[in-house]
C-alpha positions as CSV (number, residue, x, y, z in Angstrom):
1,X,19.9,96.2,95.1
2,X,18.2,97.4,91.9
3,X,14.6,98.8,93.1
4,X,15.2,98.8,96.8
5,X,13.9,101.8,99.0
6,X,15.9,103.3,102.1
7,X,15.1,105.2,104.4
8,X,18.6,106.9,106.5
9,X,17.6,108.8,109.6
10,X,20.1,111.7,110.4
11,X,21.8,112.0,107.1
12,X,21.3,115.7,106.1
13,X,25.6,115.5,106.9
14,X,28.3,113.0,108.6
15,X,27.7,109.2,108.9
16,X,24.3,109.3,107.8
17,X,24.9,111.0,104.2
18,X,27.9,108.6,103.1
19,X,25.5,106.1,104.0
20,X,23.1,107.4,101.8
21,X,25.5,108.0,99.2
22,X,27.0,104.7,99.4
23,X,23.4,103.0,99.3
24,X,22.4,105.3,96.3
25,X,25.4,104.4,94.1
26,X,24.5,100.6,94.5
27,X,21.3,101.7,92.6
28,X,18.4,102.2,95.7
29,X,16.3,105.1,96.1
30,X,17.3,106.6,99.1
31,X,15.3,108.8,101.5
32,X,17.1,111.4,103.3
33,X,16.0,112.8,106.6
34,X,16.9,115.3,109.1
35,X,15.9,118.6,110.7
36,X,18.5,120.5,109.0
37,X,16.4,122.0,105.6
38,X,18.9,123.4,103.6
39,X,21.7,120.5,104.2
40,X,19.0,117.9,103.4
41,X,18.0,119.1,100.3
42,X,21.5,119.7,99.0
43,X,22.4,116.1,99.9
44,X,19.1,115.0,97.6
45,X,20.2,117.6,94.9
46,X,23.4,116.0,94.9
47,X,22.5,112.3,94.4
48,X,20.0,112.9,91.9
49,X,22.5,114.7,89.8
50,X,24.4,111.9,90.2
51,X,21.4,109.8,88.5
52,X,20.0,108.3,91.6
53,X,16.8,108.6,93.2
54,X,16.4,110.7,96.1
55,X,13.8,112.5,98.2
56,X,14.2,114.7,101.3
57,X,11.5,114.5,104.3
58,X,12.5,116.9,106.9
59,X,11.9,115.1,110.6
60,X,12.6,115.7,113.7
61,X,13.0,112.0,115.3
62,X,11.9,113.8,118.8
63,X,9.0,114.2,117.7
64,X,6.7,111.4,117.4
65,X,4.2,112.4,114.4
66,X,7.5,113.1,112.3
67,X,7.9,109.7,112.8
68,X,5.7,108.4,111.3
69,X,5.2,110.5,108.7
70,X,8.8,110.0,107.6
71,X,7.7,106.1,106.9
72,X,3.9,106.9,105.7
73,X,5.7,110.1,103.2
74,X,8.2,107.2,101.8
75,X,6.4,104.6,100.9
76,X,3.9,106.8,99.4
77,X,6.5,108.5,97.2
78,X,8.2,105.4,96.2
79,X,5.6,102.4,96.4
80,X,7.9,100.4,98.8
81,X,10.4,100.1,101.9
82,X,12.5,97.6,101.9
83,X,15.5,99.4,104.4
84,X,15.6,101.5,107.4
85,X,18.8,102.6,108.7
86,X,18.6,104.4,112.3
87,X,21.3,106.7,112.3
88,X,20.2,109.9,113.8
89,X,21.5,110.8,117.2
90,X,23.0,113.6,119.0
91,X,26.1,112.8,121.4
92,X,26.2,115.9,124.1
93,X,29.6,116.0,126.1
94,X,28.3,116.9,129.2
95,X,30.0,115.8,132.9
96,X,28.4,113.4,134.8
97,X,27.0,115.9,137.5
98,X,25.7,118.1,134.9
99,X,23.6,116.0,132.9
100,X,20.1,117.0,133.8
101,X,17.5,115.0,133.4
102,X,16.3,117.1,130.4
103,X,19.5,116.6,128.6
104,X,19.1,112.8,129.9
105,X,15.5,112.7,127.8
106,X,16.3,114.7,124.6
107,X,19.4,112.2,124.0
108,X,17.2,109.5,124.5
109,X,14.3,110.9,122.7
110,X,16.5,111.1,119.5
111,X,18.6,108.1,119.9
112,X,16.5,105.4,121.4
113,X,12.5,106.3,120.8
114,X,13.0,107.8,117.3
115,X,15.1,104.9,116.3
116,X,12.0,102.9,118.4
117,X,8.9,104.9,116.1
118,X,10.8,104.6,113.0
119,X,11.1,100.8,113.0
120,X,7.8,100.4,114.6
121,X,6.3,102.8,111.7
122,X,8.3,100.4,109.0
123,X,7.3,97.2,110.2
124,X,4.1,97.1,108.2
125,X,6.1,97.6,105.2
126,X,9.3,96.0,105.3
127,X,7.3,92.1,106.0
128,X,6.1,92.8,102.5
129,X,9.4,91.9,100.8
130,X,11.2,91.3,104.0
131,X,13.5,93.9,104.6
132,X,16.0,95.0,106.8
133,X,16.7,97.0,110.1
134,X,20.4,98.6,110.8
135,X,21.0,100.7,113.8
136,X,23.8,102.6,114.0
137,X,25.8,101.9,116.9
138,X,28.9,102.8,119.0
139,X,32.1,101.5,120.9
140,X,30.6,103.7,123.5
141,X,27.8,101.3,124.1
142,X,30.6,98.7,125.7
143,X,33.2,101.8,127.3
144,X,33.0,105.3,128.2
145,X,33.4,108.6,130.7
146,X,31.2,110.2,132.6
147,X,30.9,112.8,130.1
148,X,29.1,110.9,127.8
149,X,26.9,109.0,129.9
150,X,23.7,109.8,128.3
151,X,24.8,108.8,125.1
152,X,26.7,105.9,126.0
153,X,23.5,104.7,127.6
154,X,21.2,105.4,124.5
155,X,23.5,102.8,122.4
156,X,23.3,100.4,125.0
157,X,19.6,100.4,124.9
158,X,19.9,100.9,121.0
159,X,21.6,97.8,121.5
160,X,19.3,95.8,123.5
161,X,16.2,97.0,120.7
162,X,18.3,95.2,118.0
163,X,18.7,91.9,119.6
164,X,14.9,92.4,120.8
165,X,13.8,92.9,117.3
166,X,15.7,90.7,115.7
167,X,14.4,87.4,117.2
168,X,10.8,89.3,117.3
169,X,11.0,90.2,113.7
170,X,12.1,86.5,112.7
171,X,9.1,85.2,111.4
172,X,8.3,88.4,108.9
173,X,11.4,87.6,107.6
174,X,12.8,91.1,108.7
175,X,16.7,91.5,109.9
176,X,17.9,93.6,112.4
177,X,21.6,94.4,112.8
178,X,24.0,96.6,114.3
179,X,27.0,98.1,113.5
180,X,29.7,99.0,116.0
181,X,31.0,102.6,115.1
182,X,34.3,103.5,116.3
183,X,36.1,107.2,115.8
184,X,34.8,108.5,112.4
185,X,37.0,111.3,110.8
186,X,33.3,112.8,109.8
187,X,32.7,116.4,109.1
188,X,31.2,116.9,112.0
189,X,33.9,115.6,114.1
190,X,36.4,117.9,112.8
191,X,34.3,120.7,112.9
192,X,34.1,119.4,116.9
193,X,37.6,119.1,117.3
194,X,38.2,122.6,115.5
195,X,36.3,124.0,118.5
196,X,38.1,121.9,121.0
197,X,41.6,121.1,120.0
198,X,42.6,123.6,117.3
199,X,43.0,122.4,113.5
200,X,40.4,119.5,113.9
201,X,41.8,117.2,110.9
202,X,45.6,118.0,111.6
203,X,44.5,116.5,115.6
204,X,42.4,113.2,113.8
205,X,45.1,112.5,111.5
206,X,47.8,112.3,114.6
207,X,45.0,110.5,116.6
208,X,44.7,108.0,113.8
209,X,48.2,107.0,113.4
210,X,48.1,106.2,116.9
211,X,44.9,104.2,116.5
212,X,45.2,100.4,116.3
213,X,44.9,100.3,112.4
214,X,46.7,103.5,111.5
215,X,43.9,105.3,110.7
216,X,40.7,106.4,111.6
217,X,37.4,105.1,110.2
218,X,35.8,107.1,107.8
219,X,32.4,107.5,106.5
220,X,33.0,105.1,103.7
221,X,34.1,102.4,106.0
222,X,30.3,102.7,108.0
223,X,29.0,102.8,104.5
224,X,30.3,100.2,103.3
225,X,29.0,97.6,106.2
226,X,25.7,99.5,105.6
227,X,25.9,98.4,102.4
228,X,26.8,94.8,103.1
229,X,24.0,94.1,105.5
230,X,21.3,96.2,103.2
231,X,22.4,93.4,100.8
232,X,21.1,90.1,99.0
233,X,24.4,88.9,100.6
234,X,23.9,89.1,104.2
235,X,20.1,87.4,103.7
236,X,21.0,85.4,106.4
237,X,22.8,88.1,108.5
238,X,20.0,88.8,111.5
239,X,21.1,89.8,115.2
240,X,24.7,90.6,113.9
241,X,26.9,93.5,115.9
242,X,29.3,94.4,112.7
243,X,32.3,95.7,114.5
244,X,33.8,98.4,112.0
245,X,35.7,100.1,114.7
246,X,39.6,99.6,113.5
247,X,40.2,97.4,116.3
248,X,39.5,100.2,118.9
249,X,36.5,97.5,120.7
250,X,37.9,94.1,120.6
């Protein structure tokens, strides 16, 4: 994956940097994104001292001018884009008869139109070499509470864009896929659990060894299906859901 260009939406931290990681030790030049300044740049610090090649493009996927320039900023940085991975998304817990409509748009906003702009700003681009689409996705789309009804909603429509996509985006020889996230042991989610059950990893390790596999997923696991469908190797890989949930959606 030699020369490749990526763009990974939300990875300033969590899911989206291992996936950036993962992508920039296969030898692509990754593009790391997110409204967090500091973390973003420390990420791109990181991986170029690593010897890869990375750039950091604050955004703020709400907005719809960030959009674009994320994709316009890339390709004129690194010549090309050949990957976009819609990760970014924000996953309020919120019960069902508190979930305002405001809430109900800024989930949305993030999740579904940013994800929406992005590919729509990469189109033009990724039909040059034919490239590739991967949206993040979530058990969640398939089963949840009340609670998380926004969000749960968002990855079903996240969902439908990929199968939409895909058979749209057949004949510029650009794949769209979707991986199916299950319970990530991420930084963030045991800085989440530190707030709401105590010592956050002591409660995901005892989760995961009640979890059908043992374990929970980890970063690397998402990154690693990331890398898969990025890949020469999955050329032929278009409208996939990539299940990497331990067994938790079957």
């Amino acid at each position: 994956m030699i020369d490749k260009v990526a763009i990974v939406t939300g990875s300033t931290g969590g899911i989206g940097e291992g996936i950036a990681r993962a992508l920039a030790a296969e030898g692509m030049s990754v593009v790391i994104s997110g409204r967090r300044l500091v973390e973003g740049e420390q990420v791109t610090q990181q991986i170029r001292a690593q010897g890869g090649q990375a750039l950091f493009i604050q955004t703020d996927l709400a907005r719809e001018q960030d959009c674009a320039h994320l994709v316009r900023a890339s390709v004129e940085h690194f010549g090309r884009l050949d990957i976009l991975v819609n990760n970014a998304g924000i996953f309020p817990s919120v019960p069902l008869m508190e979930t305002t409509a405001d809430l109900w748009d800024e989930v949305f906003a993030i999740n579904v139109r940013g994800a929406f702009l992005c590919s729509q700003a990469a189109i033009s681009s990724l039909r040059q070499q034919g490239g590739s689409i991967i949206n993040i996705g979530s058990t969640l789309a398939f089963r949840s509470k009340g609670e998380r009804i926004a969000y749960a909603c968002s990855k079903g429509a996240l969902l439908t864009m990929t199968k939409v996509l895909a058979r749209e985006l057949l004949p510029e020889h650009i794949r769209v896929n979707w991986i199916t996230v299950g319970w990530v042991a991420s930084p963030g989610e045991i800085e989440l659990r530190n707030q709401t059950n105590g010592d956050g990893a002591v409660y995901l390790q005892e989760r995961g060894q009640m979890a059908p596999l043992g374990r929970l997923e980890t970063t690397e696991d998402i990154a690693a299906g990331v890398v898969y469908l990025a890949s020469d190797a999955a050329s032929h890989v278009t409208g996939c859901e990539l299940n990497i949930s331990g067994g938790l959606l079957i």
